[in-house]
RODO-2510 file (C-alpha; in nm, 4 decimals, decimal comma):
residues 497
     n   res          X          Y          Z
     1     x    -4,9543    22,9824     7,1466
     2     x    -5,1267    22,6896     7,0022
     3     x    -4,9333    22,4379     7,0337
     4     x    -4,8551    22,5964     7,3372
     5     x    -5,1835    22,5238     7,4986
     6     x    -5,1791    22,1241     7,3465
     7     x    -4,8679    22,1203     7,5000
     8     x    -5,0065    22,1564     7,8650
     9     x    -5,2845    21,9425     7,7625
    10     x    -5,0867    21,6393     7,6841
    11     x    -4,8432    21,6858     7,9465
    12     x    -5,1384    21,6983     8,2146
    13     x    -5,2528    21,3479     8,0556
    14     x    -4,8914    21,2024     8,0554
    15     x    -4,8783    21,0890     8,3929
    16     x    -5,1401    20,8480     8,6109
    17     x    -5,2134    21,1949     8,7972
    18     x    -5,4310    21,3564     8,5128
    19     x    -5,6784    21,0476     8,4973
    20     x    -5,6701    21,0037     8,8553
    21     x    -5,7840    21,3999     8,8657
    22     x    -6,0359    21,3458     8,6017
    23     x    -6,2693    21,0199     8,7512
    24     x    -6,2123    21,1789     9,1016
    25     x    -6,4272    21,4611     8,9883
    26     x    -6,6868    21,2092     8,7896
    27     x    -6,6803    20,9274     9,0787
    28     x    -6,7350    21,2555     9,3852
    29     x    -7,0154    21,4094     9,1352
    30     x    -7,1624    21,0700     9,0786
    31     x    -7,1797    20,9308     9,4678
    32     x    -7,3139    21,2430     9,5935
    33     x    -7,5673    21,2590     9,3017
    34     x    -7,6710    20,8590     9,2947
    35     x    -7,5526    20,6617     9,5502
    36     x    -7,4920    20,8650     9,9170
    37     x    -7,8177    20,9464    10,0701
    38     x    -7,8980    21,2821    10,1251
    39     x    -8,0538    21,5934    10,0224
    40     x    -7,8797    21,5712     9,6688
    41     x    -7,9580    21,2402     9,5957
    42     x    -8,1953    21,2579     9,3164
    43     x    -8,3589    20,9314     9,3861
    44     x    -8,4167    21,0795     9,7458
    45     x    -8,5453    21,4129     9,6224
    46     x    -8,8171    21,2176     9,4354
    47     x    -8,7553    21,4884     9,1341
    48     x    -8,5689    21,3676     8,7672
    49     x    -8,4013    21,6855     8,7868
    50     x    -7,9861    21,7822     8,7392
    51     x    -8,0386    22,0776     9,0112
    52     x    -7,8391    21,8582     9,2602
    53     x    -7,5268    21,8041     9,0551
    54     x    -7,5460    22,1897     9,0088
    55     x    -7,5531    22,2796     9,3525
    56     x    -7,2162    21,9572     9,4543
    57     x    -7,0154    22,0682     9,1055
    58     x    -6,8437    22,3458     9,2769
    59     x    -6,7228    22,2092     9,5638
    60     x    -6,5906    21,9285     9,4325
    61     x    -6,3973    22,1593     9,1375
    62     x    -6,2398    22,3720     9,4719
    63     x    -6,0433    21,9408     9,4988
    64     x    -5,9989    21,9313     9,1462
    65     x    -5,8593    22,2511     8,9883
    66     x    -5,5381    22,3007     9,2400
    67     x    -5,4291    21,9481     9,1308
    68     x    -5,4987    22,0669     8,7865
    69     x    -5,3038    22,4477     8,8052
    70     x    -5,0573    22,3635     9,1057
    71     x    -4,7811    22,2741     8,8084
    72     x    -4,8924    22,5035     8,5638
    73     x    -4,6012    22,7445     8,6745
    74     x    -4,4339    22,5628     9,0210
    75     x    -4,3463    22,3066     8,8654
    76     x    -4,1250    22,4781     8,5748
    77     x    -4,0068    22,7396     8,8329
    78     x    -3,8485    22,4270     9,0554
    79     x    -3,6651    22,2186     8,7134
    80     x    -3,5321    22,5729     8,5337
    81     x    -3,7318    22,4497     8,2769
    82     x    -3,9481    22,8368     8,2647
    83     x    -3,6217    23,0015     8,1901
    84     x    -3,5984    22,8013     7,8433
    85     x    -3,9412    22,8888     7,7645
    86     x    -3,8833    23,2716     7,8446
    87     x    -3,6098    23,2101     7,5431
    88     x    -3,8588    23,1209     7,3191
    89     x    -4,0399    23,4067     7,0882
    90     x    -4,3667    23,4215     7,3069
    91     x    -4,4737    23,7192     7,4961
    92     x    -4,5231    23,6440     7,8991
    93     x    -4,9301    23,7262     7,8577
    94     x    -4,9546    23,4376     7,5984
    95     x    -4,7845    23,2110     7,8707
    96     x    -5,0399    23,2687     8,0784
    97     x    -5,3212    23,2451     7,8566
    98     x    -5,1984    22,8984     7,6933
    99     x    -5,1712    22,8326     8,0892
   100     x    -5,4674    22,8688     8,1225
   101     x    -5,6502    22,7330     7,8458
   102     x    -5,4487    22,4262     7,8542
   103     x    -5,5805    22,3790     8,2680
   104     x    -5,9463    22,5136     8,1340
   105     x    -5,9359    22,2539     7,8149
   106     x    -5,8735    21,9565     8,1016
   107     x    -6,1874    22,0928     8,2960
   108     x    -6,4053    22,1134     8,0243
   109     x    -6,2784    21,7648     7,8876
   110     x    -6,4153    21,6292     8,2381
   111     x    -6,7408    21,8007     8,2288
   112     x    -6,8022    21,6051     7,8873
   113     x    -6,9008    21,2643     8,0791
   114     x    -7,1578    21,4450     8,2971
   115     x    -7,3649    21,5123     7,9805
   116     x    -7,4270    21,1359     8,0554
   117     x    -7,6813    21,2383     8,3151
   118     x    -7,9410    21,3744     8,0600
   119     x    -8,0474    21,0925     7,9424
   120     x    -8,0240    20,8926     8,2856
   121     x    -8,2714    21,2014     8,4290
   122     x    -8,4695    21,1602     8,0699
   123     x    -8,5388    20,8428     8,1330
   124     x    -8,6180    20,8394     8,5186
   125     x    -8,8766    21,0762     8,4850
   126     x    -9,2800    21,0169     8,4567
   127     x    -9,3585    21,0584     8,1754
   128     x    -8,9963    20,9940     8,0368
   129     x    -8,8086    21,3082     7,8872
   130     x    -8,9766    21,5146     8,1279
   131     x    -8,6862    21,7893     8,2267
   132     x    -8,6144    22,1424     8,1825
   133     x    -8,3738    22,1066     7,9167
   134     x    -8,3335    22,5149     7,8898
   135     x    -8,2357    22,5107     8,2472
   136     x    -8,0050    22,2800     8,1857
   137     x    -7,7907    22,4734     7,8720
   138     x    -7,7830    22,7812     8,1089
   139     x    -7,6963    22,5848     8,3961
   140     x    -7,4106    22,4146     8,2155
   141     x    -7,2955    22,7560     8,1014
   142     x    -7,2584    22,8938     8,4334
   143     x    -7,0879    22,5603     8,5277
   144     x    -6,8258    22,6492     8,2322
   145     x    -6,8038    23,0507     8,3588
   146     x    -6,7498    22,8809     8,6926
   147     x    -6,4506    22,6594     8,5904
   148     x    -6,2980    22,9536     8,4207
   149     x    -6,2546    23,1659     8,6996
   150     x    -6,1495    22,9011     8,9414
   151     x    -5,8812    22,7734     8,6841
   152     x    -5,7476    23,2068     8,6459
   153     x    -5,7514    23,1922     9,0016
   154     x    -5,5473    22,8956     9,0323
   155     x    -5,2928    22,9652     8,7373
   156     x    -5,2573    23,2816     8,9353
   157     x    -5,1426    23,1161     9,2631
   158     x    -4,8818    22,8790     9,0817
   159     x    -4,7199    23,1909     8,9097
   160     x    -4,6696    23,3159     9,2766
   161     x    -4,5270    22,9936     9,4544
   162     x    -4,2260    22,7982     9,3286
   163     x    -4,3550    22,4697     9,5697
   164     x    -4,6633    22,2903     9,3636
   165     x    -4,7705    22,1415     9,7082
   166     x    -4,8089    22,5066     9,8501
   167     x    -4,9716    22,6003     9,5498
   168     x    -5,2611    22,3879     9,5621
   169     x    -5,3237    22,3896     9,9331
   170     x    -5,3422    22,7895     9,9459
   171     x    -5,5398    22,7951     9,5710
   172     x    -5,8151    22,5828     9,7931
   173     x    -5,8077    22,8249    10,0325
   174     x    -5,8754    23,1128     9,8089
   175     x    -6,1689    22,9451     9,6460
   176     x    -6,3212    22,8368     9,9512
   177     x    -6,2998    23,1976    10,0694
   178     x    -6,3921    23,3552     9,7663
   179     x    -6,7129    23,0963     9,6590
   180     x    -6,8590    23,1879    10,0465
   181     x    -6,6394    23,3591    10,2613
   182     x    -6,7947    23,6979    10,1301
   183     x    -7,1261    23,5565    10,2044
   184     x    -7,0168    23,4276    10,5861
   185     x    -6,8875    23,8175    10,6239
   186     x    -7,2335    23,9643    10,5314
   187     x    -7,4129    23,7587    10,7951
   188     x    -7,2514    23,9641    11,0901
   189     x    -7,4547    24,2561    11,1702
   190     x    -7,1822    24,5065    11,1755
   191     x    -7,1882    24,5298    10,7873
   192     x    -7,5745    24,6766    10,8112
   193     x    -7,7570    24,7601    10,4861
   194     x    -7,4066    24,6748    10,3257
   195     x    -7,4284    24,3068    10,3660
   196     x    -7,6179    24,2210     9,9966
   197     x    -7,3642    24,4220     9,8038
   198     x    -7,0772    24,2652    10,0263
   199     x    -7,2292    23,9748     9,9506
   200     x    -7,1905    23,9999     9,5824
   201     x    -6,8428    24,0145     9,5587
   202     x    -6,8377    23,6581     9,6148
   203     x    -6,8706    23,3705     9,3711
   204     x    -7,1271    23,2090     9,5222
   205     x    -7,3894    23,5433     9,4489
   206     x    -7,3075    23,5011     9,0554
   207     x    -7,3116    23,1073     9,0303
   208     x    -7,6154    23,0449     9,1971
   209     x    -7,8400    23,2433     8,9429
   210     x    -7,6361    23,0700     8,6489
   211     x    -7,6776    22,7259     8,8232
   212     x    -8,0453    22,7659     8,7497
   213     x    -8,0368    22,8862     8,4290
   214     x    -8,0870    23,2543     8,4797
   215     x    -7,8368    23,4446     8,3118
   216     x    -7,7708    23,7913     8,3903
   217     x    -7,5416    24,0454     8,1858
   218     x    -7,3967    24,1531     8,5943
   219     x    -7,3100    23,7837     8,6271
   220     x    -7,1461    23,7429     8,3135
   221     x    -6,9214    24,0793     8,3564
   222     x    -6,8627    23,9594     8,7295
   223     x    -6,6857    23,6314     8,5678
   224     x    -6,5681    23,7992     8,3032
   225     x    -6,4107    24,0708     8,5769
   226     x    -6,2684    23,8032     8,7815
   227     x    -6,0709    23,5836     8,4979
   228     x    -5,9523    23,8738     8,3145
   229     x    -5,8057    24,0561     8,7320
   230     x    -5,6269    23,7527     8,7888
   231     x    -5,4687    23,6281     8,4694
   232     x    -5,3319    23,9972     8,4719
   233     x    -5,2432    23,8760     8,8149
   234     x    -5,0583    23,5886     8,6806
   235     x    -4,8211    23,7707     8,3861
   236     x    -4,7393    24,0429     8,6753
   237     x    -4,5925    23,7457     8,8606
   238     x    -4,4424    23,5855     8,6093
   239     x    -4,2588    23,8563     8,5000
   240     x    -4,1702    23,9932     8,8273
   241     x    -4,0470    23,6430     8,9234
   242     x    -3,7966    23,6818     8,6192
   243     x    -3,7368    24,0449     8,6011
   244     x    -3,7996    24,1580     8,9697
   245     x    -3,9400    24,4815     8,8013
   246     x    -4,2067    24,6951     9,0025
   247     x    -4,3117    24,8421     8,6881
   248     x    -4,4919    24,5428     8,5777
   249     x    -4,7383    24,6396     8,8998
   250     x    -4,8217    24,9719     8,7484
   251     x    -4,9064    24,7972     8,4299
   252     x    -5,1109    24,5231     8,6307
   253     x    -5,2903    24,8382     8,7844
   254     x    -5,3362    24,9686     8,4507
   255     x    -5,5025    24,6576     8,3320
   256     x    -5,6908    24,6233     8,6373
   257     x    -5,8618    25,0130     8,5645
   258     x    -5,9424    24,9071     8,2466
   259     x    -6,1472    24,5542     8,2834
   260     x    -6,3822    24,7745     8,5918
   261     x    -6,4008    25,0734     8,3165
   262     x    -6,5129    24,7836     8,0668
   263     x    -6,7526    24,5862     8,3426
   264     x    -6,8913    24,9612     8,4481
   265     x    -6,9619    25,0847     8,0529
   266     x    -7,1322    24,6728     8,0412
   267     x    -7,3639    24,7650     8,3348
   268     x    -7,5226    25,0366     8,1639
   269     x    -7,6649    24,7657     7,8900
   270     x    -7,7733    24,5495     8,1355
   271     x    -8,0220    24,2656     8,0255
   272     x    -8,1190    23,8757     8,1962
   273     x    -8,2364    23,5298     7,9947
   274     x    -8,4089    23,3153     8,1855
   275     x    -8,3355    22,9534     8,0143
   276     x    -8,6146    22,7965     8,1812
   277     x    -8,8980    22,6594     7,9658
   278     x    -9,1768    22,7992     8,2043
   279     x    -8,9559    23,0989     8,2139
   280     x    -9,0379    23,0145     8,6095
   281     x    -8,7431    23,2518     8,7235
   282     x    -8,8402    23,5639     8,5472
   283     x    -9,0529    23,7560     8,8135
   284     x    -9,3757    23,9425     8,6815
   285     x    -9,3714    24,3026     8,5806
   286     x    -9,5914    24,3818     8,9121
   287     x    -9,3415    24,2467     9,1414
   288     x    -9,0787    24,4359     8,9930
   289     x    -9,2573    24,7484     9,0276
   290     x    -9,3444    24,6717     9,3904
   291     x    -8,9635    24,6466     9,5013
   292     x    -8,8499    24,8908     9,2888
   293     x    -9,0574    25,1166     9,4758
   294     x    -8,9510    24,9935     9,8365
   295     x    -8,8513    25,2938    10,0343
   296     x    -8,8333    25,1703    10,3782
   297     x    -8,6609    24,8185    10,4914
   298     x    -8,8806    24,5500    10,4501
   299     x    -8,6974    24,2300    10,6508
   300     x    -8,8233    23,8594    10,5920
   301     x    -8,7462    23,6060    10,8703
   302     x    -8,8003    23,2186    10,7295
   303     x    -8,8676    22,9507    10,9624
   304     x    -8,7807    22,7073    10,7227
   305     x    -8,4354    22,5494    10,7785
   306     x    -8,2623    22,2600    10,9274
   307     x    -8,1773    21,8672    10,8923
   308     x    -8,4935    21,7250    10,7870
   309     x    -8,5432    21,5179    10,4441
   310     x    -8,4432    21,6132    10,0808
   311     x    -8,7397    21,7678     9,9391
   312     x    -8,8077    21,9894    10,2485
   313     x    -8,4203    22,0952    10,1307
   314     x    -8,5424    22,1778     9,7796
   315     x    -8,8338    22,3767     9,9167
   316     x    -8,6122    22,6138    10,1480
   317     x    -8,3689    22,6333     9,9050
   318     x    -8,5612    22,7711     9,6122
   319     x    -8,7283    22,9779     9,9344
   320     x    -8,3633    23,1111     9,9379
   321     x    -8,3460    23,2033     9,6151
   322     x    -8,6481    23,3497     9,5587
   323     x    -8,5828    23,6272     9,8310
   324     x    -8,2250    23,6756     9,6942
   325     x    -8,3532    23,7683     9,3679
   326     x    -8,6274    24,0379     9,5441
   327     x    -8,3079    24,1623     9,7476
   328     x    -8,1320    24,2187     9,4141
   329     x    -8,4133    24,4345     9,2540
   330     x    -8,5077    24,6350     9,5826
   331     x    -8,1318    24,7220     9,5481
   332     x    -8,0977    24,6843     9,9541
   333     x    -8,4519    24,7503    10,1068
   334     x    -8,5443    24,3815    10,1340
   335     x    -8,3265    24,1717    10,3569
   336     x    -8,3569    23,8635    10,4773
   337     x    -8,2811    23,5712    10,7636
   338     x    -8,3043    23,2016    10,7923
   339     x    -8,4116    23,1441    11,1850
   340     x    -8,3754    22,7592    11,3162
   341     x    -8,5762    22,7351    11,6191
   342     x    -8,5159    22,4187    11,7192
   343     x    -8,1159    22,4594    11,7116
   344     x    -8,1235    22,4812    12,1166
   345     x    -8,1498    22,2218    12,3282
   346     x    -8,3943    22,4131    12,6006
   347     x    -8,7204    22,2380    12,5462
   348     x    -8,9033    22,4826    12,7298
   349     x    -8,7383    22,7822    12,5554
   350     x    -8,8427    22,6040    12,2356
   351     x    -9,1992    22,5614    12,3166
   352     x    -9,2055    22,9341    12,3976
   353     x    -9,0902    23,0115    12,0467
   354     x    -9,3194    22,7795    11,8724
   355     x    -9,6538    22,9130    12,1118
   356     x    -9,4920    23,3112    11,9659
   357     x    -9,5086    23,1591    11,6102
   358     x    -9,8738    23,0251    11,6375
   359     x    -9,9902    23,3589    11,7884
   360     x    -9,8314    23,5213    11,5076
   361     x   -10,0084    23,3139    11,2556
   362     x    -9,7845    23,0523    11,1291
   363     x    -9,8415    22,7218    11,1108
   364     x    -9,6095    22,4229    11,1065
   365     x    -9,5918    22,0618    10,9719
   366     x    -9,5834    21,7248    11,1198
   367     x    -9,3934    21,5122    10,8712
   368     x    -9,2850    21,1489    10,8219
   369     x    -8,9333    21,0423    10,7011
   370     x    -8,7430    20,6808    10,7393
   371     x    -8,4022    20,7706    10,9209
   372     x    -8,2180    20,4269    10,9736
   373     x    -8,4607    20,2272    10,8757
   374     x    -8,7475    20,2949    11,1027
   375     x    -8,9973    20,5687    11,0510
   376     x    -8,9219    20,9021    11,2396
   377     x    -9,1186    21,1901    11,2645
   378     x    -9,0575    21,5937    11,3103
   379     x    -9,1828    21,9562    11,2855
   380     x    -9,1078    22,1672    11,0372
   381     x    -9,2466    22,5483    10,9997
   382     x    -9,2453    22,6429    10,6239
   383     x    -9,3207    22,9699    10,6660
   384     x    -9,2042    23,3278    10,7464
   385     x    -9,2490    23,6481    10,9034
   386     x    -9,2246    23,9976    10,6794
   387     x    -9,2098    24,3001    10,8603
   388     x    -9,2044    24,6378    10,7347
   389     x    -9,2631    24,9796    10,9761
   390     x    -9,3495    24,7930    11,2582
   391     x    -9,5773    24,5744    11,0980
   392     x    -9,5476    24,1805    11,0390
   393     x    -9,7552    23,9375    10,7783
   394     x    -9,7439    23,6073    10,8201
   395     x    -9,6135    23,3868    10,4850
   396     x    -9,7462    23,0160    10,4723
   397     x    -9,5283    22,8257    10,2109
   398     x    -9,6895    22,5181    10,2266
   399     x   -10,0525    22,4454    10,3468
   400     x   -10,1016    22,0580    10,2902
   401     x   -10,1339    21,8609    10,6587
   402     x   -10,0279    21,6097    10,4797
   403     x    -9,6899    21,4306    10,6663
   404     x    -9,5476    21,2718    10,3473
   405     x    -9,6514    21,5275    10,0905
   406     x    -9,5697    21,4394     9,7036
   407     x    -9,3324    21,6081     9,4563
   408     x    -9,5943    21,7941     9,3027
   409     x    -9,7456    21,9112     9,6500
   410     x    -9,3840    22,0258     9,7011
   411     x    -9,3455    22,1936     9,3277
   412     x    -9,6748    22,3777     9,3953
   413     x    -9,5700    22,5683     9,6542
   414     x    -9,2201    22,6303     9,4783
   415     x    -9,4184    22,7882     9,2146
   416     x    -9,6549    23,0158     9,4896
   417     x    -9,3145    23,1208     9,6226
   418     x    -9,3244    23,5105     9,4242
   419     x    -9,6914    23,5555     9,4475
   420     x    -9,6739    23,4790     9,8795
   421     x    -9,4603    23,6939     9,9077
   422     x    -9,5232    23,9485     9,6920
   423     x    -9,9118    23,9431     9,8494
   424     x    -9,7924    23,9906    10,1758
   425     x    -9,5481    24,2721    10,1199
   426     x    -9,8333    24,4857     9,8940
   427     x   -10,0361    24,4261    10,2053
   428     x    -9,8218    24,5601    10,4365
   429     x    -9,6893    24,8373    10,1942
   430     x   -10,0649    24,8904    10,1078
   431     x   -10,2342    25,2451    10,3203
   432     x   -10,5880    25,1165    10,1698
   433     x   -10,7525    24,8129    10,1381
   434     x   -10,8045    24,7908     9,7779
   435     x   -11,2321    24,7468     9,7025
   436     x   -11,3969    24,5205     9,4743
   437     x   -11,7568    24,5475     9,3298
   438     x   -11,9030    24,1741     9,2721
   439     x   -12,1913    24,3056     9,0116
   440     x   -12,5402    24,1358     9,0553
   441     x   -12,8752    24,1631     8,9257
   442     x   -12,8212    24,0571     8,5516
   443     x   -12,8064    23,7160     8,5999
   444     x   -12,4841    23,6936     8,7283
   445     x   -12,3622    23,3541     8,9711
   446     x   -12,5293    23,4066     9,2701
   447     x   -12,4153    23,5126     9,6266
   448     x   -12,4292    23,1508     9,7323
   449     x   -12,2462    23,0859     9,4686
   450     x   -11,9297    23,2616     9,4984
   451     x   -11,9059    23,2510     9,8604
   452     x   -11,5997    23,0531     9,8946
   453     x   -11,4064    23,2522     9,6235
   454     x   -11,5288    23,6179     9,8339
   455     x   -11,4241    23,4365    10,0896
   456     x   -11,0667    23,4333     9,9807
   457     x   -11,0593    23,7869     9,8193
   458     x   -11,1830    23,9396    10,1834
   459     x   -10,8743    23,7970    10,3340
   460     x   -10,6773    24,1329    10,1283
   461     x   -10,9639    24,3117     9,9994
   462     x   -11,2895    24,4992    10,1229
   463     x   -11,5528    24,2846     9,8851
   464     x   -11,9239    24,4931     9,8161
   465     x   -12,2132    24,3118     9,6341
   466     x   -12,3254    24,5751     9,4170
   467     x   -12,6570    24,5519     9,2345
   468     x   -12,6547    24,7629     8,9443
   469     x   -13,0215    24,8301     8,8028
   470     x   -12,9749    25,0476     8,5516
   471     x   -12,7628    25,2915     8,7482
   472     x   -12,4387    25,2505     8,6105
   473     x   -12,3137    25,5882     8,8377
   474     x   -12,3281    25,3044     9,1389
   475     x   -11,9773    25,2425     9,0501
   476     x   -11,8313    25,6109     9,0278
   477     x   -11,9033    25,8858     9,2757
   478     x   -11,8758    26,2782     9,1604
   479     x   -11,6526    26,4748     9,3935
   480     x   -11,7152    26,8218     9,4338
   481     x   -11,5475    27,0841     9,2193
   482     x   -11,4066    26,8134     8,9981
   483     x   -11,5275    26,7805     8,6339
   484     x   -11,5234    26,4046     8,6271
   485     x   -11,6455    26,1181     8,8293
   486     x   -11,4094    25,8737     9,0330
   487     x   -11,4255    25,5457     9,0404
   488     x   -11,5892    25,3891     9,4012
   489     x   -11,3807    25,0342     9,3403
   490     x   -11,0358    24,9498     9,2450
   491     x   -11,2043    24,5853     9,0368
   492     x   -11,5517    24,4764     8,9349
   493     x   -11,5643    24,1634     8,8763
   494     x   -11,8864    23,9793     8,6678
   495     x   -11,9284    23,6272     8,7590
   496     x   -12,0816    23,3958     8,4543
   497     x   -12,3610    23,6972     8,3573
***
């Protein structure tokens, strides 16, 4: 099997069409990440960062692997060459799987360059060397899941077409369609409460998390599901292209039962690494809890999308994220849209919508960007709307006025993304105001003093100054017909006593 697999190796590299194959995937990957301007452009996203080159990798690979697996069987079906290797002493699932890892080997050989971008980001950063590196190991392994199932996919569509032309052109369709087409489906509103778990059948749901280093045990079993369905895929054809047998499709059924007995028996051990060095993915134990315990639909409407420049991009996107993960965990009670007001052309419709924003207390941003030279300017509302049983909360992403805001402005609010959210979902989920005691009277900061931060807390809490005096039963009130006290306040707090 061996040599089958160096076998399909070298004779991908024997003609001009391997190499060709190989620096169109490098020179694509590089343009779009250095040279083209645009939202992945690192130099235009101001961040030394490999997120970019994540995010372009898979589209270009849905070029790349049909020229890679359109020969892998179409091209021996149209010589006769397949019926001298079905001579040979090699069962028909070894075929497939030197197939396979012969096509895989090529991919992986092609990813090797890109390593070459470390460094470069290392070195572009301030201070130098400044990078998630754990982010980028997990991102790279989801890069490597990713070129695995696209490469099963496409042996799988050579073993079924005898014409290598046809082969690649439907294999692009089938990755288009699988990497988003389940996600275009879940958008219409016919699909209800079913549109996150229709959306997870598609690749897209399971790469994204691995493109950002968090790796999940249902994202590894959903790649591991989808290589293992259609390499069983490809020996059924094979054989029934040589045998014409309909018993090979019971045993393809048969296999088929048995990978979704394995993935099911995998979900009950179910676990998730975050490679990040800040571990910045991994949401806190008390937002976990809080839409775990979602019992009613809470729905999140974000203002922030459309053409504007690339670090606006970055924001939304990690926006995107963020509430993808939240829809995961409140297994369907948290949905969410992206709403574009300014996607019409009615101006007066348009200043309706933004006058309904303001009165619902959102706030946008007037920024500055150079668009063909000249300096251009545009609103932008990064913010959103959660409602939940006929209640809304505004969400304020980013609070800066500024109209050129820096990377770390930008990073700030990327960071604030779980606790907004979160906030504003406790307070609408919330029956009670939660109370806090500030204590006073032992020479604790003053009430001057710690105006600005009561301030802040009275914006989700009901804040009492509470002078103590020796009485500590100030803080606990007895109830009648119950033996112990309970407490008056949720927090006390004790400024610099």
């Amino acid at each position: 099997m061996f040599a089958l697999v160096r076998k399909e190796f070298q004779a991908f590299f024997s003609t001009l069409l391997g190499y060709v194959v190989v620096s169109m995937f490098l020179l694509l990957n590089g343009l779009f990440l250095w040279v083209f301007p645009g939202e992945s452009n690192v130099f235009d996203a101001g961040q030394a960062s490999l997120e970019s080159f994540f995010v372009i990798a898979p589209w270009v690979l849905m070029i790349i692997v049909p020229a890679i697996t359109m020969r892998s069987f179409s091209e021996e079906y149209r010589t006769g060459t397949m019926e001298l290797l079905a001579t040979k002493p090699i069962r028909p699932m070894e075929i497939v799987g030197a197939k396979f890892l012969g096509a895989f080997s090529v991919l992986l050989f092609a990813l090797l360059p890109t390593l070459l971008f470390i460094p470069i980001i290392g070195l572009l950063g301030q201070p130098h060397w400044n990078f998630d590196a754990g982010a980028i190991k997990g991102s790279y392994l989801g890069l490597v899941l990713l070129c695995g199932a696209f490469t099963s996919i496409g042996i799988t569509v050579s073993a079924l077409s005898k014409n290598p032309l046809i082969a690649y052109l439907i294999t692009t369709v089938v990755l288009v369609f699988g990497f988003i087409g389940f996600q275009a489906l879940a958008s219409f509103d016919s699909f209800g409460t079913w549109d996150l778990v229709f959306s997870q059948l598609g690749i897209s749901a399971h790469y994204q998390a691995l493109s950002r280093g968090l790796i999940g045990s249902s994202d590894l079993v959903y790649f591991f599901l989808i290589v293992s369905l259609f390499l069983l895929l490809a020996r059924f054809a094979y054989v029934f292209q040589r045998l014409r047998s309909r018993d090979q499709f019971v045993e393809w059924l048969l296999g088929t039962a048995i990978a979704g007995v394995m993935a099911w028996g995998c979900s009950f051990a179910a676990f998730q690494l975050d490679f990040t060095e800040e571990k910045r993915f991994t949401m806190t134990e008390a937002t976990q809890s809080l839409l775990e315990s979602l019992e009613e639909e809470v729905f999140v409407t974000c203002y922030l999308t459309g053409d504007y420049p690339a670090q606006w991009k970055r924001l939304e996107r990690a926006i995107r994220y963020q509430l993808e993960d939240m829809a995961a965990l409140s297994e369907g009670n948290l949905r969410f849209q992206f709403v574009d007001i300014y996607e019409i052309d009615d101006r007066q419709t348009i200043g309706q919508n933004e006058e309904k924003l303001v009165e619902q207390g959102l706030n946008y941003s007037r920024i500055a960007f150079t668009e063909s030279g000249a300096q251009a300017f545009k609103t932008i509302w990064p913010a959103a709307l959660i409602s939940y049983q006929g209640k809304t909360e505004p969400v304020q992403f980013f609070r800066s006025e500024m109209p050129e805001p820096t990377e770390f402005m930008i990073q700030g609010s990327i960071n604030a993304l779980e606790y907004e959210l979160s906030r504003a979902m406790r307070k609408l989920i919330t029956m009670e105001r939660p109370r806090i005691a500030i204590v006073e009277g032992h020479g604790e900061l003053s009430e001057a003093e710690t105006a600005d931060f009561v301030m802040d807390l009275e914006a989700d809490y009901d804040v009492f100054n509470v002078r103590i005096d020796g009485q500590l039963n100030i803080l606990s009130e007895k109830i009648e017909g119950m033996a112990r006290r309970l407490n008056r306040f949720d927090l006390a707090i004790i400024a610099k006593p």
